[in-house]
N, C-alpha and C positions, 0 to 999 in steps of 0.2 A: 171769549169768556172774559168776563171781566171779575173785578172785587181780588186777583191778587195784586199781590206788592211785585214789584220785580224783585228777580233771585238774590240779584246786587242790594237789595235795600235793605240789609240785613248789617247785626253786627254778631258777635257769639259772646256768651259770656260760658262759664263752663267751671268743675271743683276738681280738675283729672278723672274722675270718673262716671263724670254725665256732661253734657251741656247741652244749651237752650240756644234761640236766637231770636231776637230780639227785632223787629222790625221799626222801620227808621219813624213810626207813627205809636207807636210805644205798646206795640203788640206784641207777645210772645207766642208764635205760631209753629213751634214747634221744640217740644221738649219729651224727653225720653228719661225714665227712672225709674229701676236703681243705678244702669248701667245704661249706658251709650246704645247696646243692643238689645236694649228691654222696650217692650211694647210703649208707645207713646202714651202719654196724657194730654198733650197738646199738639193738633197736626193740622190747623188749616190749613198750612201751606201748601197741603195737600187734598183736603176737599174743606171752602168754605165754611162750610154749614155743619157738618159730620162730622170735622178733625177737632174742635175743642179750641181754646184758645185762653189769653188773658193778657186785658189791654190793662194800661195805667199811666196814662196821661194828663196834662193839661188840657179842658176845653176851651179851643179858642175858637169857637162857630159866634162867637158876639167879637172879634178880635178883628177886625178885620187888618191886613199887612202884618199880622202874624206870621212868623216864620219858624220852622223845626228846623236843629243843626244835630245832626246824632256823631259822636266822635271819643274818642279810647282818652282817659287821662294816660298822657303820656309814657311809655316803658310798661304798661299794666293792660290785664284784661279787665279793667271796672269801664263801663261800655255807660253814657250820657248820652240822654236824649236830651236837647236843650231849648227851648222855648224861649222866644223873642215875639214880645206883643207890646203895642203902646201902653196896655192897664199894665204890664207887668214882667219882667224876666225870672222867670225858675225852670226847675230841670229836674228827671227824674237819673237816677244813678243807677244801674244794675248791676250783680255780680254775685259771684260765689265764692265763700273763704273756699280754697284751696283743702281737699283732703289730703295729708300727707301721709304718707309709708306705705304698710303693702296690707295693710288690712280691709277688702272691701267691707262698703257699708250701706244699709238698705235707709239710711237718713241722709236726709240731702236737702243744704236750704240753698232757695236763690231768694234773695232780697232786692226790696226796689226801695230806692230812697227819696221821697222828693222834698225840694227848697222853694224856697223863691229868696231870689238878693234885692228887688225891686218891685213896690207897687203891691198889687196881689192877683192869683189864678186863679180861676175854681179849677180842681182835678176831676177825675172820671175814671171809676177804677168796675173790671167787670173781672169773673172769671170763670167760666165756661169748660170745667175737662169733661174728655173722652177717654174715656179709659179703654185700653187693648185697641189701640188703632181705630177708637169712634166705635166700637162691636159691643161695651159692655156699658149696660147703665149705670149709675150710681145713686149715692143716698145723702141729701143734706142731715148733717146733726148741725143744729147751734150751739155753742155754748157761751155767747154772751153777745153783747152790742161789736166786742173786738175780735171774735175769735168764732171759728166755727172750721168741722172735720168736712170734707169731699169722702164719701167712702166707694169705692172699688172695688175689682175683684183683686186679691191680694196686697193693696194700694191703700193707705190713709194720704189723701190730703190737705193737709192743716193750713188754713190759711186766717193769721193774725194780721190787726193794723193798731195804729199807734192813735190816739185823739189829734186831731177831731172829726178822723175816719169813722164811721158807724156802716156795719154792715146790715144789708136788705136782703133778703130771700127773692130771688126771680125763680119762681120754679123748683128745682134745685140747685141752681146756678146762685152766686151772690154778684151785688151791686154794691158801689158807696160811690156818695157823690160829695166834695166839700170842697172850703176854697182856706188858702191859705195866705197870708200876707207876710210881708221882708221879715226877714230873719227866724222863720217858722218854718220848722219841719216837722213833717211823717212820716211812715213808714211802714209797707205791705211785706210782709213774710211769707213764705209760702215753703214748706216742710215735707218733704214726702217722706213717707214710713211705710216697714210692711204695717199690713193689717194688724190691728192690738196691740200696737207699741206704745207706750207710754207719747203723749202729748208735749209738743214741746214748751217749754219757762216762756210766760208771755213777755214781746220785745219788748225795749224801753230806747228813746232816740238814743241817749247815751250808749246803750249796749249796739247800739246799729251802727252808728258813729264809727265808733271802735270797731268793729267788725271789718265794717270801709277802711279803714285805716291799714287794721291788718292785713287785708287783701291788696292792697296797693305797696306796702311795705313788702309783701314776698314777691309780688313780681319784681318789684325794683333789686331786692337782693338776688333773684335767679339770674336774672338779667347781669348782672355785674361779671359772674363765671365766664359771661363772651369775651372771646377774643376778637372778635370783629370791631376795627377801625378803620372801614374804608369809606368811598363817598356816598352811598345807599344805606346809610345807617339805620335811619329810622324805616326804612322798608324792611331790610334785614332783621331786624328788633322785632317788628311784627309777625313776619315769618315763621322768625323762633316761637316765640309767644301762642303762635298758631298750632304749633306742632306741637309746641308740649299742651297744647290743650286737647289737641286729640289722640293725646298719648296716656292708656290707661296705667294708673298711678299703682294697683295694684302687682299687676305684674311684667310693666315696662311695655306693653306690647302697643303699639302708636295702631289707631286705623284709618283707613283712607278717607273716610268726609264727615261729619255730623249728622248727616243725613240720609233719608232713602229716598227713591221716585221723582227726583227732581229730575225733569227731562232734556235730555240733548239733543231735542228739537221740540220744541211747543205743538201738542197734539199727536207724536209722535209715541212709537214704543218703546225707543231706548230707557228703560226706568229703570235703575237697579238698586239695589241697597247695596250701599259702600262702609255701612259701620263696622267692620269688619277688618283682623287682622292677616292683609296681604304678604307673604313674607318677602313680595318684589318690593311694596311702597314701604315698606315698616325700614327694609333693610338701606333701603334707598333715605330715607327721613335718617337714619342714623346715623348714615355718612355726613349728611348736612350737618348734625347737632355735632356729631365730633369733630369737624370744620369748626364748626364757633368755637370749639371747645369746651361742649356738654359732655363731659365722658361719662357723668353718674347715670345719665338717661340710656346712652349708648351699651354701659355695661349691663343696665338693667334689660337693656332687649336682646342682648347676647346670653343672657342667663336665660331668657324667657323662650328664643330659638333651641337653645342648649336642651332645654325641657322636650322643646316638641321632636328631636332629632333624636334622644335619649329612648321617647316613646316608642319609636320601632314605624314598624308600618302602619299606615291608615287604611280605610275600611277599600281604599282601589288597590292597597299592594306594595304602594310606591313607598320609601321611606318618607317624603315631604306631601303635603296638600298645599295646593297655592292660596291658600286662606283658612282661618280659623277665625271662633269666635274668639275674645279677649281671654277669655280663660282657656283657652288653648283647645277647647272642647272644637270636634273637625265636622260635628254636623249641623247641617246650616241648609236644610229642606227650604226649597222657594216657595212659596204661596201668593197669588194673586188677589188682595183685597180690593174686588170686585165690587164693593158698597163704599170706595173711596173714588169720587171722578176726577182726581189727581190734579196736580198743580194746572189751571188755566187749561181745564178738559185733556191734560194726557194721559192714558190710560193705555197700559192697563200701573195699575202699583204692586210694586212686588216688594215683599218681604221674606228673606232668606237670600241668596243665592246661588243657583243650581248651576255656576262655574265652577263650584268648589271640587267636584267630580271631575274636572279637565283636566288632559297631560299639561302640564306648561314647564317646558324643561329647563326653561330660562332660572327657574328663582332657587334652584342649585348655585348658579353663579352668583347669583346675587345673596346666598347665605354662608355660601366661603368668602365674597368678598367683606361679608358683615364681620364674619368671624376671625379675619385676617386684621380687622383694623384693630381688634382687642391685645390685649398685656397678659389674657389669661385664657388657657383654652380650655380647662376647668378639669377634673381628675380625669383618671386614668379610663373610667367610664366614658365619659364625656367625649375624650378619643378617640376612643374604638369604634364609637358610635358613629363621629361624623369620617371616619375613616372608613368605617363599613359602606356609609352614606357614597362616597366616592367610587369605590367596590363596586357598589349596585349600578351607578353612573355608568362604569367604564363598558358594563355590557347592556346598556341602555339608551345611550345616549343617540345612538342613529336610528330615530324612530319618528315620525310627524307627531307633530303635536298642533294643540290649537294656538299657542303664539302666545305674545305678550298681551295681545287687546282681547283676547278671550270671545274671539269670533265665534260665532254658531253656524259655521257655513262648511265646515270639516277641517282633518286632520291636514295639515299639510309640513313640507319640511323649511320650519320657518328658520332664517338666516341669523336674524334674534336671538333662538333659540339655539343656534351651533353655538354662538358668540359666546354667551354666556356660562352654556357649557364647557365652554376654553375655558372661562373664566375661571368656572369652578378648578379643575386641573391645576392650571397657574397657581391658583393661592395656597389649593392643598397643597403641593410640594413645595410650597413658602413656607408654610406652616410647620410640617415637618422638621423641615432643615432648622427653621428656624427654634423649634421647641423639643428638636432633638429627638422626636416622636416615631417608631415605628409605624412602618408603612409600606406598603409596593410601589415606590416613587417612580423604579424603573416603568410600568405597566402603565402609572398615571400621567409621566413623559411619552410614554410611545402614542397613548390615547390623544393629550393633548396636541401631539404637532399632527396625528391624521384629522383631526378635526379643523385646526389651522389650513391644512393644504386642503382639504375639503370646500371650506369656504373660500378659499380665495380660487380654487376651479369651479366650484360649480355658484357659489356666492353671485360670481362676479360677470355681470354686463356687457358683454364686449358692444354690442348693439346699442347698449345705455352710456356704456362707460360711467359704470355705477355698481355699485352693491344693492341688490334687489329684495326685495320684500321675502320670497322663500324661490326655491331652488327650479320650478316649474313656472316660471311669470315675469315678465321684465317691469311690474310695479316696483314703482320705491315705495321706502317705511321710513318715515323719521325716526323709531325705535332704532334707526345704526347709528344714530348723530352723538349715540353713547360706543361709538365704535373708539376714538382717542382716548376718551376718559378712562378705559378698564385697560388699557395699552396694549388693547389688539394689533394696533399700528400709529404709526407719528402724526399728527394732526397737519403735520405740511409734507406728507406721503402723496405722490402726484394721484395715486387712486383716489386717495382719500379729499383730496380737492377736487377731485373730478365728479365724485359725488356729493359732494356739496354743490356742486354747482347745479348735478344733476336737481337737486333737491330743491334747488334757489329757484330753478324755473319753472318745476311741476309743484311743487308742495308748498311755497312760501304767497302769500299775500299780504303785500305792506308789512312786514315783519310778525304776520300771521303764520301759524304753521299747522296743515293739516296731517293729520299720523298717516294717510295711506288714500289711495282715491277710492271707497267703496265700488263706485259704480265698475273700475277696471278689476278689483279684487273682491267679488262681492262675497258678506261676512253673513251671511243666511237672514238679515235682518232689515225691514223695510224701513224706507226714510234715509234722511240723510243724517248730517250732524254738522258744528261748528268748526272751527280749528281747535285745536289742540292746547292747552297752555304749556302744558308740562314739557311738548314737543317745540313750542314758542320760546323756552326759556333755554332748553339744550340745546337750540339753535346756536341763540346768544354763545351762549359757551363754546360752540364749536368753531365758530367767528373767529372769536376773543384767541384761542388757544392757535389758531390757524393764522394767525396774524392781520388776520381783516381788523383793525381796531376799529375803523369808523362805519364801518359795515355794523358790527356786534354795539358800538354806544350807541347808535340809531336805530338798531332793532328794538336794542333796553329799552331807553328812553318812551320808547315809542309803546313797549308792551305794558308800558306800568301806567301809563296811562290808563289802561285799562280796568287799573285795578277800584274797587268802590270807594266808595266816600271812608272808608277806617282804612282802607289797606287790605283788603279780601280780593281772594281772587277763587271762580269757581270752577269748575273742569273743563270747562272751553266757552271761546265769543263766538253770538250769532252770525248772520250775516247782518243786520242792523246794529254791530256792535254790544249787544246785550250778552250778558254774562249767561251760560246756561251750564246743566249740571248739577250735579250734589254740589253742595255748600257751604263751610269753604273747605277745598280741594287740598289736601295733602302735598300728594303729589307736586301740583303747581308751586306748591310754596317752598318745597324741597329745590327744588329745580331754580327758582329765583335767587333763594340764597346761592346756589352751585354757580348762579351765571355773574352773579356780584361779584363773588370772591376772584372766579376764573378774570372777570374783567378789569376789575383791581389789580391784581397779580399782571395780567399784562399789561396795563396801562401805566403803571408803575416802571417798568420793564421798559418801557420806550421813552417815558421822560426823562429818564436816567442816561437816554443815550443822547449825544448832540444831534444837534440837525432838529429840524422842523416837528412840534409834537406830535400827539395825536391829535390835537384839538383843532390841526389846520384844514382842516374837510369836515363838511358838513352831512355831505348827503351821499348816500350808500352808494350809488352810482360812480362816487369819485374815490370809492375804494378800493 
């Protein structure tokens, strides 16, 4: 298939409660509004022709040795496309002021701004929506040479331009073509409302200006609340920046990608939609932002878990669901849109996600460990709740579940999933003691150390000399490589070396890391997949913490490579090195930040001692 962009050639712009991305050819192929999990208006990234789109570029087919440079002004998400041509240099700017507080909103602009510093361009602006995922048609209104409505089914989309844009009717679709020279600006608006809202105040470059302005002004102020000064800064920054953009502004709850259907193999079926709040990746991203030292973000998704915990049971029983929409709402029915032929022919695209119905016992651990990093465990309600939630654990917990990767291949008793479960136990009775709380500590001690001895008799490899994937298989899982960080056990535990090493020689590639070998643990689901990032970056970390220093900066070094041209990284590399997956990945960029700081922290740790640095070996071998 040809005609896409690669996944990597993207950048994101985003307002906390939607965002777009932006392709490095100055195309938006894919945007979703009012919310992150609201049907698209723009999805070719997912079928050419059907998904919608809107370009806004420089033409430079008379240019010849013209060159596009796409790149973030620095500490911000205002995302530049940049244009280098002998008649001319300009650039178009994208972004979105930032929505702030907790009020959603069915208004939402993304702005494009273009210049030129030199010479002059002609530009090229087209724009093309699909309303409801390409399924519903729409209706041009004009109302003048600069302005005119896209209408929808429940959807206005307004799109304004500044002189000496003039808009053309293509169908329904609009056009404008113009050229601008040094020191001239314009500027495309584009406004989404429900249906019969008032129209937005036509732009003025001054009022876009300033817009720009403000939007670079808040990232640079959020950015300042880090406490990160290590030597991955500007990767770090990005990271951040990543994460609170796909963390809904409304009700603190982060989701795992921007996107849906992006596939983990080209022509393959892995497609899933990841817009969606995980309470493993949500909880796991808040670890990260309290690390930097975003605590406002962190208490915002401690209030928002508090909520879904407070709720009671979900429609299986369980007190948790391993994902929720943003608004905490827990059904999320999967549908195949079968009239979409998916990024570069994969199919099938799925909207919704029918994992939301799985045991996954693991994101107990990971919602006491969320809850455990907080100052506030919220009243006397809110106690009882996540105490009953424990309750329910203590006679639940030894049961198969489908695991962390949300296999479709059956239940089974994942080792991940005991772990975690410790998890939860450990913190609740932190929690307690610590907030003086009523509770059955005695009950949630005895649970947690048979579960500790559990895994380490039936966990544990003598064959592998490893900790294995679940309790029937001598596969490994990179999901244990979080076995030190939750202090299951000491990162220089000779088990725990011995399973890294196990891991070094079946699951690592060049400091690639695959989560698990399907073919030995097959997950009910054809095709293969890439490695892992999220799995690539806890490696790092468990290096770093294990004392491998020059094992763990040559894995880094090596994985960031990988990252695209702004600093993206997507849910795993090909085997041609190409980013694949939803876009950009959560996860991954959680995990980055954890493996900087972990690497920092001990490379600090070793220059401090005499004798020879870490910088005196180079290559993993001689670690």
């Amino acid at each position: 298939m040809t005609g896409y962009p690669p996944i990597a050639d993207h950048g994101m712009v985003g307002d906390l409660q939607t965002a777009a991305l932006v392709a490095a050819d100055g195309t938006i192929d894919w945007w979703c509004t009012p919310r992150f999990d609201s049907p698209s208006v723009f999805a070719s990234i997912l079928d050419r022709e059907r998904g919608g789109d809107c370009r806004f570029s420089a033409d430079l087919r008379g240019e010849s040795g013209a060159t596009i440079r796409q790149l973030y002004l620095s500490g911000t998400a205002v995302l530049v496309n940049r244009y280098l041509a002998p008649g001319g240099v300009g650039e178009v700017a994208d972004f979105m002021v930032p929505v702030e507080g907790t009020a959603p909103t069915t208004r939402h602009r993304l702005v494009r701004v273009a210049r030129v510093v030199r010479g002059s361009l002609p530009f090229t602006f087209s724009c093309r929506p699909r309303f409801d995922y390409g399924r519903a048609p729409h209706a041009l209104d004009r109302t003048g040479d600069h302005a005119a409505v896209l209408r929808g089914p429940g959807t206005d989309l307004h799109v304004q331009v500044t002189a000496p844009a003039v808009l053309h009717a293509d169908g329904d679709d609009l056009t404008a073509d113009f050229t601008l020279a040094a020191g001239e600006v314009a500027a495309v608006v584009l406004t989404s409302v429900a249906s019969g809202e008032p129209a937005p105040a036509p732009p003025s470059v001054d009022g876009v200006t300033a817009e720009l302005e403000a939007c670079r002004a808040f990232w640079l102020s959020w950015l300042r609340s880090s406490t990160y000064r290590g030597r991955w800064y500007d990767m770090v920054n990005r990271s951040a920046i990543t994460l609170k953009l796909l963390t809904y502004a409304p009700t603190g709850a982060p989701i795992a990608a921007a996107t849906m259907g992006l596939p983990e193999q080209i022509g393959g079926e892995r497609n899933w939609d990841y817009r969606y709040t995980w309470i493993r990746d949500a909880s796991l991203s808040v670890r990260a932002l309290t690390d930097l030292g975003f605590d406002k973000e962190a208490d915002a998704f401690r209030h928002w878990l508090r909520g879904r915990i407070e709720a009671g049971r979900t429609p299986s029983g369980a007190p948790l669901q391993i994902m929720y929409r943003i608004d905490g709402d827990p059904h999320l029915t999967e549908e195949v849109l079968d009239h979409l032929e998916g990024y570069a022919g994969s199919s099938p695209v799925r909207a919704g996600n029918a994992a939301a119905d799985q045991v996954q016992l693991d994101i107990y651990g990971e919602a006491a460990d969320a809850m455990a990093r907080g100052h506030d465990m919220g009243d006397i309600r809110g106690w009882k709740a996540f105490s009953d939630v424990l309750d329910w654990l203590a006679d639940h917990w030894d049961r198969p579940d489908e695991g962390i990767w949300e296999t479709r291949g059956g239940q089974k008793d994942f080792t991940y999933s005991r772990l975690m479960t410790w998890v939860a136990f450990d913190r609740g009775i932190r929690l307690a003691a610590a907030h003086s709380r009523p509770a059955d500590t005695a009950h949630w001690t005895e649970v947690r150390d048979t579960v500790f001895r559990q895994i380490v008799e039936r966990g544990w490899s003598e064959q592998r000399q490893a900790f294995v994937q679940h309790y029937d298989t001598e596969v490994l899982d990179a999901s244990l490589l979080l076995m030190p960080r939750v202090g299951f056990l000491s990162p220089t535990d000779p088990a725990w070396l011995s399973t890294l090493d196990a891991m070094d020689r079946e699951l690592v590639s060049d400091s690639l890391v695959y989560r698990y070998d399907p073919a030995a643990s097959p997950d009910g689901l054809r095709g293969s997949e890439g490695t892992f990032n999220l799995c690539s970056f806890l490696y790092v970390e468990a290096l770093a913490r294990s004392g491998r220093l020059h094992q763990a900066r040559y894995a880094f070094d090596k994985m960031l490579t990988y990252a695209n041209h702004v600093g993206l990284f997507a849910e795993e590399i090909g085997p041609s090195g190409e980013q694949l997956g939803n876009f950009p990945q959560a996860f991954t960029h959680l995990a980055l930040i954890a493996a900087a700081m972990a690497l920092d922290e001990q490379l600090d740790r070793a220059e401090s001692r005499p004798g020879p640095g870490p910088g005196s070996a180079v290559l993993p071998s001689e670690a």
